[in-house]
C-alpha positions as CSV (number, residue, x, y, z in Angstrom):
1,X,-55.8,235.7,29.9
2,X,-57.0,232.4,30.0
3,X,-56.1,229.7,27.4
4,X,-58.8,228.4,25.0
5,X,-57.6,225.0,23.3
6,X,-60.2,224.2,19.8
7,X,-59.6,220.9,18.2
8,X,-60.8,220.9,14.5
9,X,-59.7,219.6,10.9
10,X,-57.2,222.2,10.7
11,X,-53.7,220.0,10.1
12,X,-52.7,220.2,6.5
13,X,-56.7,220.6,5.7
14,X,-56.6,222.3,2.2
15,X,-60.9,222.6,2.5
16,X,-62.0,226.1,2.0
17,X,-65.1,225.7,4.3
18,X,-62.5,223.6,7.0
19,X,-60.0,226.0,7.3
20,X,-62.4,229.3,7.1
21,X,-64.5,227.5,9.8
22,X,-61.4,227.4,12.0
23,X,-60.1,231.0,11.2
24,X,-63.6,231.8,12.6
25,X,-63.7,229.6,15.5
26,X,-60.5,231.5,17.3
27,X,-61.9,234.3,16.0
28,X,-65.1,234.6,17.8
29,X,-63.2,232.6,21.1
30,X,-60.9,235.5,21.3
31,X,-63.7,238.0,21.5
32,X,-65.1,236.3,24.0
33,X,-61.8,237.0,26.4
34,X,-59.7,233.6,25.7
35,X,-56.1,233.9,24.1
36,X,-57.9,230.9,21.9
37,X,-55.8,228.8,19.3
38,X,-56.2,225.7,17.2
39,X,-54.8,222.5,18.5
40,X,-52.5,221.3,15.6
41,X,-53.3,217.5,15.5
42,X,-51.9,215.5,13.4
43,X,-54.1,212.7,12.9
44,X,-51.9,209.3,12.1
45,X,-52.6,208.5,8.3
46,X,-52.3,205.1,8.6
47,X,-54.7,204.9,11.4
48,X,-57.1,207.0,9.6
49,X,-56.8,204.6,6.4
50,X,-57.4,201.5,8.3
51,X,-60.7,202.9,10.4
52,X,-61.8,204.3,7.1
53,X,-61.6,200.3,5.8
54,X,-64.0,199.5,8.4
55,X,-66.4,202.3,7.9
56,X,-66.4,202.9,3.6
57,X,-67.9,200.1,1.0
58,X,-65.2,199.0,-1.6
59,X,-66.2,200.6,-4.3
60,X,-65.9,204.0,-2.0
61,X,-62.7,203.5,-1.1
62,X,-62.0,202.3,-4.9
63,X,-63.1,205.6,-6.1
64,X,-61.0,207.7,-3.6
65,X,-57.8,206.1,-4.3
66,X,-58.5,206.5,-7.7
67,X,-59.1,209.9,-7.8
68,X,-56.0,211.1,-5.6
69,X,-54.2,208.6,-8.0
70,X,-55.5,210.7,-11.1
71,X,-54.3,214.0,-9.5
72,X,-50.8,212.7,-9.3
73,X,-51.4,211.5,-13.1
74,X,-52.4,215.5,-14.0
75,X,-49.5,217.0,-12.4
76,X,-47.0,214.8,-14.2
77,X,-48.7,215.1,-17.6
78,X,-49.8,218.8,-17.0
79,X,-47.1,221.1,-15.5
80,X,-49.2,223.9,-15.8
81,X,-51.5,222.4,-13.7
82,X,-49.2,221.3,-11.2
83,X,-48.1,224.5,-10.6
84,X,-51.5,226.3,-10.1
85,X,-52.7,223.1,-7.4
86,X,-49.3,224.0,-6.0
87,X,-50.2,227.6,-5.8
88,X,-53.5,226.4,-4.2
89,X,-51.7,224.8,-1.4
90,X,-49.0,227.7,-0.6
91,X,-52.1,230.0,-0.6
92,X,-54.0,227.4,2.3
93,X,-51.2,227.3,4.2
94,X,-50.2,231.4,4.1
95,X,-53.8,232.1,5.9
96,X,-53.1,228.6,7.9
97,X,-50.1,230.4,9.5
98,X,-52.1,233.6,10.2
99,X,-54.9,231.5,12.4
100,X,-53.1,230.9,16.0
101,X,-52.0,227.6,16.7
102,X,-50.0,225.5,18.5
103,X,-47.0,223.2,17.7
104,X,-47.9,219.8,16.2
105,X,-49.7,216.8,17.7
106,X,-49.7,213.2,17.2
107,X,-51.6,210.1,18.9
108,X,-48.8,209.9,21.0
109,X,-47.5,213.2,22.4
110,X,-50.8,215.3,22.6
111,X,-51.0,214.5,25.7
112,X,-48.3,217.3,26.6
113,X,-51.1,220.0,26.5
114,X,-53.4,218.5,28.8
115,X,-53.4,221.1,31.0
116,X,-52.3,223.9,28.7
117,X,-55.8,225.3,28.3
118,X,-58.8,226.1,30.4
119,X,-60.9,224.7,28.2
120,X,-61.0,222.6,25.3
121,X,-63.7,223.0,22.3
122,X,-64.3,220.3,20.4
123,X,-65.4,221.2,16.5
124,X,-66.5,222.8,14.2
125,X,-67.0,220.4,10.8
126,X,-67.1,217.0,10.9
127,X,-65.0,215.8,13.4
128,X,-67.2,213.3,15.0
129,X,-68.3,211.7,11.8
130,X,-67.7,208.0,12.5
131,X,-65.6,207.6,9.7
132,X,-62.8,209.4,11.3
133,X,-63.8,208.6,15.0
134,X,-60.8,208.7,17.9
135,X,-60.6,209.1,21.3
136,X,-58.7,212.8,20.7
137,X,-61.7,214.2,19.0
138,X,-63.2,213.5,21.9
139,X,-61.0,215.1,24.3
140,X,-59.8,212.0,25.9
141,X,-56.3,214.0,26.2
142,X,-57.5,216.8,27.9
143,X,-56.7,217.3,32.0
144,X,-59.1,216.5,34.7
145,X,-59.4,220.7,35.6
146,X,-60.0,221.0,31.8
147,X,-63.9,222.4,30.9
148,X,-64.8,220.3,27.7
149,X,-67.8,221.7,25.5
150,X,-68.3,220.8,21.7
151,X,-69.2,223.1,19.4
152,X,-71.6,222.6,16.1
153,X,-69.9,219.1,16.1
154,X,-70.9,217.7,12.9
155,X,-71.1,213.6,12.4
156,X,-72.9,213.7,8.6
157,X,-75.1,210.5,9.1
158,X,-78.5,210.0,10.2
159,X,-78.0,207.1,12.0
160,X,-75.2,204.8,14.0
161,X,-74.7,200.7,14.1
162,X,-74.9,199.5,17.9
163,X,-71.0,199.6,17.7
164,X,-71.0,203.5,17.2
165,X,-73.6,203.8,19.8
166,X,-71.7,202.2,22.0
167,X,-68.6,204.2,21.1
168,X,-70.5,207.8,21.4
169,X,-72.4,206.9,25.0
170,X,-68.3,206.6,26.0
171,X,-66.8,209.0,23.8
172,X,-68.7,212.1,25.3
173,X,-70.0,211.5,29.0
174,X,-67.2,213.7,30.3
175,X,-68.5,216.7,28.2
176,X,-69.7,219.9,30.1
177,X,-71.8,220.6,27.3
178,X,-72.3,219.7,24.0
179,X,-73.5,221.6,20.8
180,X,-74.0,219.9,17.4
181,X,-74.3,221.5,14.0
182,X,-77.3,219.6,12.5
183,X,-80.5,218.6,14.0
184,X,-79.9,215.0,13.0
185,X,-76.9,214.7,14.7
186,X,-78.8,216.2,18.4
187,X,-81.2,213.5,17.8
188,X,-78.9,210.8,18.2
189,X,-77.0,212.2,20.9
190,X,-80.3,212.9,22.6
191,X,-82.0,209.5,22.0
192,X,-79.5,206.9,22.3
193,X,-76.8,208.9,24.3
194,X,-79.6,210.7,26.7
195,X,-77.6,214.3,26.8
196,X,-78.8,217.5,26.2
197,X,-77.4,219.0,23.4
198,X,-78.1,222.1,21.5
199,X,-77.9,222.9,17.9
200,X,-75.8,225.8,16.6
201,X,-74.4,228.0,13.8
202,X,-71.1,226.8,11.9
203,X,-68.7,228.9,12.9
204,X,-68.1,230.8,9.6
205,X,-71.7,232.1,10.0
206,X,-70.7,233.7,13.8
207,X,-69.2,236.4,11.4
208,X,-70.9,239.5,9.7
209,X,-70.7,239.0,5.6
210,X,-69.2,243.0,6.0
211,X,-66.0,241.2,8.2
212,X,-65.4,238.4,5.8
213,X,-65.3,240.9,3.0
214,X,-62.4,242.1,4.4
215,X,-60.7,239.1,4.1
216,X,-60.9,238.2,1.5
217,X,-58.6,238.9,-1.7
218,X,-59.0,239.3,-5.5
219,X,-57.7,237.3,-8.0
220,X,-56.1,239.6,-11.0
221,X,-57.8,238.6,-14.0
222,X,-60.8,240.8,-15.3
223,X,-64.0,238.9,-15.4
224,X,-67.1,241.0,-15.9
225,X,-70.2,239.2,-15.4
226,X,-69.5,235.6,-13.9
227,X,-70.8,232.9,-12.1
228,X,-69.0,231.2,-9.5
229,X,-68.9,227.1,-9.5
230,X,-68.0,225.4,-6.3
231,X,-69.0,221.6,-6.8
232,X,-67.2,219.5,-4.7
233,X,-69.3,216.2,-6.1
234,X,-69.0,214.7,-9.5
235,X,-72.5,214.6,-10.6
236,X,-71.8,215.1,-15.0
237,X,-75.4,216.3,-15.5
238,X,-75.3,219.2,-12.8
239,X,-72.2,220.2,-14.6
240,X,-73.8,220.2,-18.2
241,X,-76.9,222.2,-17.5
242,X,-74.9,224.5,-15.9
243,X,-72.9,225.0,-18.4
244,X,-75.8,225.4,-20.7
245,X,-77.1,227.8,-18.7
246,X,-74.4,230.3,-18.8
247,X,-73.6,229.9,-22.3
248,X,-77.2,230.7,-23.3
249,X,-77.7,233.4,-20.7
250,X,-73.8,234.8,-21.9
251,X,-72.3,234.8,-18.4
252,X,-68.9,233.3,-18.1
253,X,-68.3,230.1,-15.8
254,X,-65.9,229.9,-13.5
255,X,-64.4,227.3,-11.5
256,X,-61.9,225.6,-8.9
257,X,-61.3,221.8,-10.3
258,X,-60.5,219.4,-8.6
259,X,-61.5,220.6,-5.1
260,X,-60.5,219.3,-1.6
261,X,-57.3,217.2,-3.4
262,X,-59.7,214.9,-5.3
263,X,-59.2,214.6,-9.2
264,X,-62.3,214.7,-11.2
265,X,-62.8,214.2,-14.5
266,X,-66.0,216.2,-14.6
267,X,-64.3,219.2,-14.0
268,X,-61.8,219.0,-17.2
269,X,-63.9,220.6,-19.7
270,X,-66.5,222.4,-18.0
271,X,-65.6,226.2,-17.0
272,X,-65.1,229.0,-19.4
273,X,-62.2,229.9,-16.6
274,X,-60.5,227.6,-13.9
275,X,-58.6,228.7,-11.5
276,X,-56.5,226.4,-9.4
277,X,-54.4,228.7,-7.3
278,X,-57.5,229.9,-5.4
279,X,-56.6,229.8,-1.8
280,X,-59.4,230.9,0.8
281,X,-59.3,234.5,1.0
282,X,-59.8,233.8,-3.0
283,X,-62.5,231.6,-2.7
284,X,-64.2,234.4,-0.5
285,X,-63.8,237.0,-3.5
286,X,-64.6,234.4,-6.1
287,X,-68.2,234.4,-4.2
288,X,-68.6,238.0,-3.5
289,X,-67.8,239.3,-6.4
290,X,-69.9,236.5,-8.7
291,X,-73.5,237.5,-10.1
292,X,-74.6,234.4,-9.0
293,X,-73.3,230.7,-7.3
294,X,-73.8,227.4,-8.1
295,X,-72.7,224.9,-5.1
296,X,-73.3,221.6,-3.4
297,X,-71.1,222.5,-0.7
298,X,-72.7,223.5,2.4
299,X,-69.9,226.5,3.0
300,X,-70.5,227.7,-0.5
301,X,-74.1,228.1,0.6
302,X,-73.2,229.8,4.0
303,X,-70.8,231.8,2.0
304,X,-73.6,232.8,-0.9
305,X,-75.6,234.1,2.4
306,X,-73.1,236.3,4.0
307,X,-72.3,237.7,0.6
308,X,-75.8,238.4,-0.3
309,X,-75.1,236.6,-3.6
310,X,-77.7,234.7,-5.7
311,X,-77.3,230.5,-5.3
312,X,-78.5,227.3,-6.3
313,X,-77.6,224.8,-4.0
314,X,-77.5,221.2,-5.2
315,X,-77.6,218.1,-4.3
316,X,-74.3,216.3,-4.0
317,X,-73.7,212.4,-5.7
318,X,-71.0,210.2,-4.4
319,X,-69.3,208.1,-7.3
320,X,-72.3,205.8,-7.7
321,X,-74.8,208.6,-8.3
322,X,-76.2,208.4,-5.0
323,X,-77.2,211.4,-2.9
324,X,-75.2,211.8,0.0
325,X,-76.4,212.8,3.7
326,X,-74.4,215.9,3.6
327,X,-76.9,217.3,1.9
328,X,-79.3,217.5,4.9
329,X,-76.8,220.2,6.1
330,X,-78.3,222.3,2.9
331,X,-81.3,221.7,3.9
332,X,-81.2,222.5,7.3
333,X,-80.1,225.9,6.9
334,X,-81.8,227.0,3.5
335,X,-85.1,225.6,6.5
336,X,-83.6,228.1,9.0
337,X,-83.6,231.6,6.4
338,X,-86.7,230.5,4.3
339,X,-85.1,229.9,1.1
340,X,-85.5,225.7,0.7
341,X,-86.6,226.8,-2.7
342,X,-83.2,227.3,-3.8
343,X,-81.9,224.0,-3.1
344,X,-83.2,222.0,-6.7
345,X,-82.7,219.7,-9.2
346,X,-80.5,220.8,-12.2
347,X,-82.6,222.1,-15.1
348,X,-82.9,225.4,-17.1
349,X,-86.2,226.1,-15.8
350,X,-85.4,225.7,-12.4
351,X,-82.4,228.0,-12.4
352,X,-84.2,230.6,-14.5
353,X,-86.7,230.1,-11.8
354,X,-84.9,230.8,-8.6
355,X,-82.0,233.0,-10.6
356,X,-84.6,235.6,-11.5
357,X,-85.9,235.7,-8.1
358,X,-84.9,238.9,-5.5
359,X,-83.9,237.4,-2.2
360,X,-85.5,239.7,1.1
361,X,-81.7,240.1,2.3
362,X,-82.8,242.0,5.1
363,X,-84.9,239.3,5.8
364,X,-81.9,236.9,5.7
365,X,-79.9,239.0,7.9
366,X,-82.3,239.2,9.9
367,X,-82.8,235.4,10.7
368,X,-78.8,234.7,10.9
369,X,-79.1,237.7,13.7
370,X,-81.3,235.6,15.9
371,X,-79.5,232.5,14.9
372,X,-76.0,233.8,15.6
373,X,-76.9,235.8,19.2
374,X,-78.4,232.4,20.2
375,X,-75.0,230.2,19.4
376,X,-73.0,233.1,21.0
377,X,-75.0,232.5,24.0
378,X,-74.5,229.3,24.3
379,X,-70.4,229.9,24.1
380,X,-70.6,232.4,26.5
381,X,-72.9,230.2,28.7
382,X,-70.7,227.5,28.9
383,X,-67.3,229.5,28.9
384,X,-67.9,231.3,31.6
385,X,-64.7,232.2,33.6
386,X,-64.4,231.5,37.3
């Protein structure tokens, strides 16, 4: 069986949409008749820092050291809440395990696997956003026999400076073909790069809602009637009329603070329950078994649609209140299933609204169907053997 090679965020990546997007990635690859693994790079941190310098304003940067600071801060003033992150973390890296994989890479070794694989696949999430741009994302490493296709590459901006133009025309001209996730991102490649590309499915949505099910796992704790909150921003106001909206409508809140390793004071007071062990195969069940899901995270939407659970998808605020571009992902999709209705600003009447609406499911399915068989074809297109 021949070798499939996938580089993706996948090296100590504690992201529930990351690492489920992965899982799904080797998934669907093996189906498709490769003995398919993740590439375990280990992208250099002090590299990462110093492109991240170039790329981020101050005040950005300001705001991330200052939040990772903060969760050190917690776990020494709160045990209790050190030891549920910490359960959060052995939970990631138990399914981690479970995804194939190979040893780990640096900068300078991985190119030991150059011709280890057949082919090399290049994405899901957001490995060619230009703040975390390299030449190994980009499958400089791979061997000259090597077939190099991306897949729903994501780069989460609408635009590039003549520097990252100049950058991408290089980065992918050895690419047998390339797939982005959003249609912004094909734009650019198309316009200033002048490949074709094609748009496709994230990974996690290659899957039937009935096979993620089965993955995932139950927390112990009796809930009843919930909703799930997965807000990965740090927007107060989206968190208050939540909040109010559950306490009038007498549905308990539930949440996983401080998400993706960031501390956020927003998320202190605001659930009715928090749960910090969650790992992913939680954060499935949390969403399947909820009576309805507020999110501004694109995979808590994807999620909410395999699930067939009600959603309001917001829009997500960086530290200064500003709306960032990752929400054109939301967009994109809620465009692709009919339902950019549900993607609002936070009020009571607009949850009520779109709460107290039935969602055509079949309808849903229905449009993922013709989504998914056309991604599939472009992996089996381009994967041929022989």
């Amino acid at each position: 069986m021949e070798k499939c090679g996938i580089i993706t965020l996948y090296h100590k990546n504690y992201n529930y949409g990351g690492i489920l997007q992965a899982y799904a990635m080797v998934k669907i690859m093996g189906e498709l008749g490769y003995d398919a693994e993740i590439i375990d790079y280990c992208q250099s941190y002090k590299a990462l820092v110093i492109h991240k310098i170039t790329k981020l304003r101050i005040s950005e940067m300001l705001s991330i050291f200052k939040r990772k600071l903060g969760l050190k801060v917690l776990n020494i003033l709160f045990p209790e809440i050190k030891k549920g992150i910490k359960g959060r973390y052995v939970n990631f890296e138990k399914f981690m395990e479970k995804i194939p994989h190979s040893v780990t890479y640096s900068e300078k070794n991985i190119g030991k696997c150059k011709d280890r694989y057949k082919i090399i696949i290049a994405g899901s999430d957001q490995i060619w956003n230009p703040s975390s741009w390299n030449d190994i994302y980009f499958l400089k490493f791979a061997g000259e026999n090597t077939k190099k296709i991306s897949y729903a590459a994501s780069m989460g901006v609408t635009a590039l400076s003549v520097e990252e133009v100049s950058f991408l025309q290089h980065a992918i001209k050895d690419f047998d073909a390339i797939s982005v996730r959003e249609y912004e991102a094909k734009k650019i490649i198309e316009q200033v790069c002048h490949n074709y590309c094609e748009v496709c499915l994230d990974p996690t949505l290659l899957l039937s809602g009935d096979r993620w099910k089965k993955i995932g796992n139950a927390l112990s704790i009796q809930r009843g009637k919930y909703a799930f909150v997965y807000l990965v921003g740090v927007d107060k106001v989206h968190r208050r009329v939540i909040r109010e909206y559950c306490d009038r409508e007498q549905i308990k809140l539930i949440s996983i603070p401080h998400a993706q390793g960031h501390y956020k004071k927003e998320d202190e007071k605001f659930a009715h329950i928090k749960l910090y062990e969650a790992g992913p195969r939680e954060w499935i069940s949390l969403i399947e078994n909820a009576d309805m899901v507020f999110t501004d995270s694109f995979h808590g939407l994807c999620f909410s649609l395999l699930l067939h659970r009600q959603f309001v998808v917001l829009d997500r605020t960086d530290t200064s209140g500003r709306k960032t571009v990752n929400n054109n992902r939301q967009q994109g999709l809620l465009e692709k299933v009919g339902l950019l209705e549900h993607k609002t600003n936070a009020s009571l009447d607009n949850f009520e609204k779109i709460l107290n609406k039935e969602i055509d499911w079949s309808y849903i399915d229905e449009q993922l169907r013709i989504q998914r068989e056309h991604s599939l074809q472009y992996l089996r297109s381009n994967t041929q053997k022989g």
